[in-house]
C-alpha positions as CSV (number, residue, x, y, z in Angstrom):
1,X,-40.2,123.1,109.8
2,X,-38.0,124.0,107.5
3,X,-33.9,121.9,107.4
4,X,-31.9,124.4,108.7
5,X,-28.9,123.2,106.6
6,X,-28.3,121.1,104.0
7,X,-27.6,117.6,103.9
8,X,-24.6,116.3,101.9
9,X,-25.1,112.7,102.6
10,X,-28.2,112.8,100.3
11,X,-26.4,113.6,97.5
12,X,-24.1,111.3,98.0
13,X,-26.7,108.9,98.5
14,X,-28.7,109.3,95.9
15,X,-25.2,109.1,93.7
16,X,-24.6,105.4,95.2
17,X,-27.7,104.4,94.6
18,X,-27.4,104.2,90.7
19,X,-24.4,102.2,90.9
20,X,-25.1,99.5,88.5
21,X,-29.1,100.8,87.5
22,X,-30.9,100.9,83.9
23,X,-29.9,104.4,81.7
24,X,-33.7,104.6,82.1
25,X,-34.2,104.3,85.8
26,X,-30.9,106.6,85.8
27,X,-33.1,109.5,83.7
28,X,-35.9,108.8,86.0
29,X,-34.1,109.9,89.8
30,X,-32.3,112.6,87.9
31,X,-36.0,113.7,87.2
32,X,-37.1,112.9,90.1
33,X,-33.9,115.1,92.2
34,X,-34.6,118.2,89.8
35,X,-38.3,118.1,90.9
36,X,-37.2,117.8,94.4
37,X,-35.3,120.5,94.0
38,X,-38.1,122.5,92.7
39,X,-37.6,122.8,88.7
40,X,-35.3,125.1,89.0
41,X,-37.5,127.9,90.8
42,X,-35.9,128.2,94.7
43,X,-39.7,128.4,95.7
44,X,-40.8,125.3,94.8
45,X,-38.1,123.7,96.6
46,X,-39.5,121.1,98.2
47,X,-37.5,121.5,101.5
48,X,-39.9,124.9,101.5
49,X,-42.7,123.3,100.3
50,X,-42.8,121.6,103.8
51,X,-44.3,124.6,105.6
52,X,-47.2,124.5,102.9
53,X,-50.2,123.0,104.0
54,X,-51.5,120.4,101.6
55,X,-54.4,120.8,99.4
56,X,-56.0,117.1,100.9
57,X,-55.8,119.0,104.2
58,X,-59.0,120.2,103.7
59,X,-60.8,117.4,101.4
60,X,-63.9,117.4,103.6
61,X,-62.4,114.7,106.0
62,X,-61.5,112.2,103.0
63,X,-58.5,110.3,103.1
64,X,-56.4,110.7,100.1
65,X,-55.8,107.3,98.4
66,X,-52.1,106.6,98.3
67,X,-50.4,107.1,95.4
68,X,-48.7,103.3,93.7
69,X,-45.3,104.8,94.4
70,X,-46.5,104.8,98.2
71,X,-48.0,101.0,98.0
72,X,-44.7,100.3,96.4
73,X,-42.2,101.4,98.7
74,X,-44.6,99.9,101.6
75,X,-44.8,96.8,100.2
76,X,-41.7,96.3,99.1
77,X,-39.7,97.9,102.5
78,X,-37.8,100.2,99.1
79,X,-34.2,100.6,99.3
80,X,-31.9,102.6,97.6
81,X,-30.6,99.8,95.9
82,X,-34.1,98.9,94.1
83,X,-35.5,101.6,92.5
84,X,-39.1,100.9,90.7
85,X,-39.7,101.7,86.7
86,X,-42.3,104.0,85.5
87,X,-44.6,103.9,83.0
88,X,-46.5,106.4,81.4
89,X,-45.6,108.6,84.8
90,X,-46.8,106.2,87.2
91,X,-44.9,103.4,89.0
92,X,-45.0,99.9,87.9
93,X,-45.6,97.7,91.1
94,X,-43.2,95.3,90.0
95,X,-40.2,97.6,90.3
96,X,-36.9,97.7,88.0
97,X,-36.1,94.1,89.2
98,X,-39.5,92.6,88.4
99,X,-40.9,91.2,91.6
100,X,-42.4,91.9,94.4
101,X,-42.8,90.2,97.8
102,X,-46.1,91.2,99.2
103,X,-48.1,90.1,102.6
104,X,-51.2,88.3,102.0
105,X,-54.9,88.7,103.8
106,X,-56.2,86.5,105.9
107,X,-58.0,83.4,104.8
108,X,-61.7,82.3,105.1
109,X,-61.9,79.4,107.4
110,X,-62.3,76.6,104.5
111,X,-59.3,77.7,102.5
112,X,-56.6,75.8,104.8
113,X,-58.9,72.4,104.9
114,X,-59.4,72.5,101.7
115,X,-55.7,71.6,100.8
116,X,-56.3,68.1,103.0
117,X,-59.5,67.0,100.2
118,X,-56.8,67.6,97.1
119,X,-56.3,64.9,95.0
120,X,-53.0,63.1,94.2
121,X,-51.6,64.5,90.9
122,X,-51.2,60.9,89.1
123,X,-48.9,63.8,86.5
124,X,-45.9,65.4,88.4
125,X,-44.4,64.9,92.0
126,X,-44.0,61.0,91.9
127,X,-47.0,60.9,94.2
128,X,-45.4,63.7,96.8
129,X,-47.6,66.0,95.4
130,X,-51.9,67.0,95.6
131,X,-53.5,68.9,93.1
132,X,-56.8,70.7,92.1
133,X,-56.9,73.3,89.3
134,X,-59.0,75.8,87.6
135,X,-59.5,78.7,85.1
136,X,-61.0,82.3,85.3
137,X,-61.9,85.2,83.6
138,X,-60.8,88.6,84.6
139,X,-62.4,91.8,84.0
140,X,-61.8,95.1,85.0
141,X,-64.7,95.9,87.8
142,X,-65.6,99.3,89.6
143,X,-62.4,101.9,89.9
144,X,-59.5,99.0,90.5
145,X,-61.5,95.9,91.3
146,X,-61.5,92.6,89.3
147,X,-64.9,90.2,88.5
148,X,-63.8,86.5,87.8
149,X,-65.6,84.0,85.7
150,X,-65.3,80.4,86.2
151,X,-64.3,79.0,82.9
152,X,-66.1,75.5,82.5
153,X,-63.2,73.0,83.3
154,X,-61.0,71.8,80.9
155,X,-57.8,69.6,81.3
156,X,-54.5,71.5,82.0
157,X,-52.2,71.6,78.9
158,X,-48.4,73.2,78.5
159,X,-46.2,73.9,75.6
160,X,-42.8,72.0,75.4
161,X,-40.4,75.0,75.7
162,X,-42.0,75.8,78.9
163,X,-41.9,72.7,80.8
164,X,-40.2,69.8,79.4
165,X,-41.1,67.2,82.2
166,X,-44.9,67.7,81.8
167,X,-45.4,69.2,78.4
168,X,-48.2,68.0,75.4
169,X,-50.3,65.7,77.6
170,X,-53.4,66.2,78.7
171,X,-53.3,66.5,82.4
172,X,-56.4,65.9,84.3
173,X,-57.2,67.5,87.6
174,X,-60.3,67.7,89.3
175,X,-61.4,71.4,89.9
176,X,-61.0,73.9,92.5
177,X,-63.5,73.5,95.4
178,X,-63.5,76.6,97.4
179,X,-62.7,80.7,96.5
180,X,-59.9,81.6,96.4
181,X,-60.6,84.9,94.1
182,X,-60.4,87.3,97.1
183,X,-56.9,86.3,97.1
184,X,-56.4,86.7,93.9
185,X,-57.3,89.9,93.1
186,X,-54.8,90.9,95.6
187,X,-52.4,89.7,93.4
188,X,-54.1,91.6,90.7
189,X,-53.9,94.6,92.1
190,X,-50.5,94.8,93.2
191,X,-49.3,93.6,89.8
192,X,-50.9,96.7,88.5
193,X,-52.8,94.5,85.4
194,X,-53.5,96.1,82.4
195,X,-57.7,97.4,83.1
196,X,-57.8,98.2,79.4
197,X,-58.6,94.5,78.5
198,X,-59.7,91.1,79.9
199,X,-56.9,88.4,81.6
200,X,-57.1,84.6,81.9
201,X,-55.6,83.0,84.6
202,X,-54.4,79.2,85.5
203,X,-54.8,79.0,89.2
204,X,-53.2,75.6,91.0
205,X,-53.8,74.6,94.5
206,X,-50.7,72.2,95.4
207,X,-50.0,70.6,98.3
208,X,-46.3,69.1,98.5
209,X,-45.8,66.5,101.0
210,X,-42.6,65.3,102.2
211,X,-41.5,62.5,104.9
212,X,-38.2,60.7,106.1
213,X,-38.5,58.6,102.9
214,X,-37.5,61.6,100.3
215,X,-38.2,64.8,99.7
216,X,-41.2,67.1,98.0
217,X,-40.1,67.9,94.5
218,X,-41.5,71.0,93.5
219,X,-39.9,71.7,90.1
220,X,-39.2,68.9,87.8
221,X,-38.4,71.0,84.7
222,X,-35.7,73.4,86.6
223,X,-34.6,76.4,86.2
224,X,-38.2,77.7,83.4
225,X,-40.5,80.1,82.4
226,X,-44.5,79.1,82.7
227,X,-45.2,80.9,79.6
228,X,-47.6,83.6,80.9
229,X,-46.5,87.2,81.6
230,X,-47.3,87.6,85.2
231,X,-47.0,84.6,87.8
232,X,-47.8,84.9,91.7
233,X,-46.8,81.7,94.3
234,X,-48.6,82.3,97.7
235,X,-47.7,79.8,100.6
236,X,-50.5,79.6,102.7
237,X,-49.5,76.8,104.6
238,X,-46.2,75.1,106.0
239,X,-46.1,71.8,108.2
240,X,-42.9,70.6,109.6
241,X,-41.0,71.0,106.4
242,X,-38.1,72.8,105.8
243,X,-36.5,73.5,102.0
244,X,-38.9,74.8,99.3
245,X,-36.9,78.0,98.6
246,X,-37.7,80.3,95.8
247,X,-35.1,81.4,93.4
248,X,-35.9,84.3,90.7
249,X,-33.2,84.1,87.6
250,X,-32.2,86.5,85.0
251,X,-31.5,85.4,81.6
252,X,-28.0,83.4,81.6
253,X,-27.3,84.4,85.1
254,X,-25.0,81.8,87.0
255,X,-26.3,82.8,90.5
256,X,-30.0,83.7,91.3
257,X,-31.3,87.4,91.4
258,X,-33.1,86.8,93.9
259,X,-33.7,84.1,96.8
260,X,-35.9,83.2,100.4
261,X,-38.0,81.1,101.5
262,X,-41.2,82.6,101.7
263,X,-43.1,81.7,105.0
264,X,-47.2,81.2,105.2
265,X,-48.6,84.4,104.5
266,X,-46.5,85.5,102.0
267,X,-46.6,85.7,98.2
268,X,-44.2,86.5,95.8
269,X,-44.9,88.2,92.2
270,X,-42.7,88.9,89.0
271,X,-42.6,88.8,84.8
272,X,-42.9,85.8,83.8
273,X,-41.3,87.1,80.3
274,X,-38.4,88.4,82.3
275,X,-37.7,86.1,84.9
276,X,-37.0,82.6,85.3
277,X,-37.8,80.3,88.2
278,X,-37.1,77.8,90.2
279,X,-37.8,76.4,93.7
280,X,-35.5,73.5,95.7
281,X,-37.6,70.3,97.1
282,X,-39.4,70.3,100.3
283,X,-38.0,68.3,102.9
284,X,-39.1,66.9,106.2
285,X,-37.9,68.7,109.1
286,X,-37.4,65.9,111.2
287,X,-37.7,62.8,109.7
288,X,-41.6,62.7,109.9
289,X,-44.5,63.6,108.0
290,X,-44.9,67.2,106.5
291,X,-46.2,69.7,103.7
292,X,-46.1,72.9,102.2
293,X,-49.6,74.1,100.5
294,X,-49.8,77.2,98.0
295,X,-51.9,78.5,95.5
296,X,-50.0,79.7,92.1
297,X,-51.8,81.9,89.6
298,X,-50.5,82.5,86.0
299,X,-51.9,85.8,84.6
300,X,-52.1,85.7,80.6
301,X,-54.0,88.8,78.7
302,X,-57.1,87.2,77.3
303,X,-56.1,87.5,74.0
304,X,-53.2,85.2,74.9
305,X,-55.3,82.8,77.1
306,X,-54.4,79.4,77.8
307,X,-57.7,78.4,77.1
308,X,-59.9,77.0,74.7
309,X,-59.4,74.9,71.4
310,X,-56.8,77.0,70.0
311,X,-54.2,76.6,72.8
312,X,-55.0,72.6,73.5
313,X,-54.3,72.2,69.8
314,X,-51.2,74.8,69.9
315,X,-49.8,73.1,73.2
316,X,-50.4,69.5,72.1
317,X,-49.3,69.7,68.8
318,X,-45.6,71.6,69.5
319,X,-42.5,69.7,68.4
């Protein structure tokens, strides 16, 4: 049916909306409202346009694939207040602010147990922390998918101006056990990875434990960057511990752009390059034994890959 009259709010809506917003995600709703309001031509209204059956209506019973704006706004529960970007027409998953909070799958039954076999991490956590670590290949797979090589293990190595506390050292972790790549690629997906070339990605399987005797740190170098241009943090798994709340920073920001504390199931994902991060220690909820496993995954285009002779003797080398 056609709206028998029309709304003011919207417009004043849509007005309130771009308080405070890029010029460039300003030019893109103005765009987007003289579209809605059909180009100019009263016909193509799309108030009108309503009463038109769809094209897709008759696909043969196919269900049109929803558009990234769609995923976006699903994913993200949209608001006026957090417009996405575009790029190259399309919408970047990440939206204006950088980051997305998404829901994750289901695991397979030997992901959780697999957290209990981790190693300490003899590097970082002050023994409050288990580790295992590996590296992958990403290429471009099918119409959206993702195949992942296992890179053959090497020792985890980070530049200075990325993490001071754990920076040029070799630090040697024992490698991942079980898959986690169906997750992953999840994660790929929704950040909407460049398909025109390969990725490497660091992918960490922590567990943070934390008791009556002190808390969980989680990170020792502060307020950083990792150094890669996408990163993802996906809790899997929270046991009697409270604490371990994510904070997303703009450059020379005195409060946090963003904060929660993401609950099992949930993953958070943002620039790397435009965002800095953060995330308080995890404590015990009640005096007792807890912890807090996730899985992070840095994303690094392959011809910037942490990998290999290059970066060890990059990383190690930096004054």
């Amino acid at each position: 049916m056609r709206e028998p009259v029309m709304d003011g709010r919207f417009d004043v809506l849509l007005a309130k909306m771009q308080v405070g917003t890029a010029d460039a995600v300003k030019t893109e709703i103005a765009a987007s409202f003289w579209d809605e309001m059909g180009n100019g031509d009263h016909a193509q209204v799309h108030a009108h346009l309503f009463n038109v059956p769809s094209p897709a209506a008759s696909c043969g019973g196919a269900t049109p694939r929803p558009s990234t704006w769609t995923r976006y706004a699903v994913r993200t529960r949209l608001t006026p207040t957090h417009p996405p970007t575009t790029q190259g027409g399309e919408a970047m998953p990440l939206g204006s602010q950088g980051f997305a909070v998404i829901q994750l799958p289901e695991t397979s039954p030997d992901i959780l147990p697999s957290y209990d076999d981790c190693p300490v991490d003899e590097f970082m956590g002050n023994g409050t922390r288990f580790k295992r670590f590996s590296q992958y290949r990403l290429s471009p797979a099918g119409s959206d998918g993702w195949s992942f090589e296992r890179l053959p293990h090497r020792d985890y190595t980070t530049f200075k101006k990325f993490d001071s506390a754990g920076c040029g050292i070799r630090r040697i972790d024992e490698p991942i056990k079980v898959d986690f790549t169906p997750l992953i690629e999840v994660g790929a997906r929704e950040l909407g990875l460049d398909r025109s070339e390969d990725w490497q990605i660091n992918v960490h399987q922590n567990r943070t434990r934390a008791d009556g005797g002190g808390p969980g740190p989680l990170t020792p170098a502060g307020v950083h960057h990792d150094g890669h241009e996408f990163v993802m943090i996906a809790i899997l798994n929270k046991l009697n511990v409270a604490g371990g709340t994510t904070r997303l920073w703009t450059p020379d920001a005195d409060d946090p752009l963003w904060t929660d504390t993401l609950e099992p199931g949930q993953a958070v994902l943002w620039d790397d390059r435009a965002l800095a991060h953060d995330v308080t220690a995890v404590l015990s909820a009640d005096g007792g034994r807890g912890h807090r496993d996730i899985l992070i995954v840095a994303f690094s285009r392959w011809a910037e890959k942490w990998y290999g002779d290059d970066h060890y003797a990059a990383a190690l080398t930096e004054q």
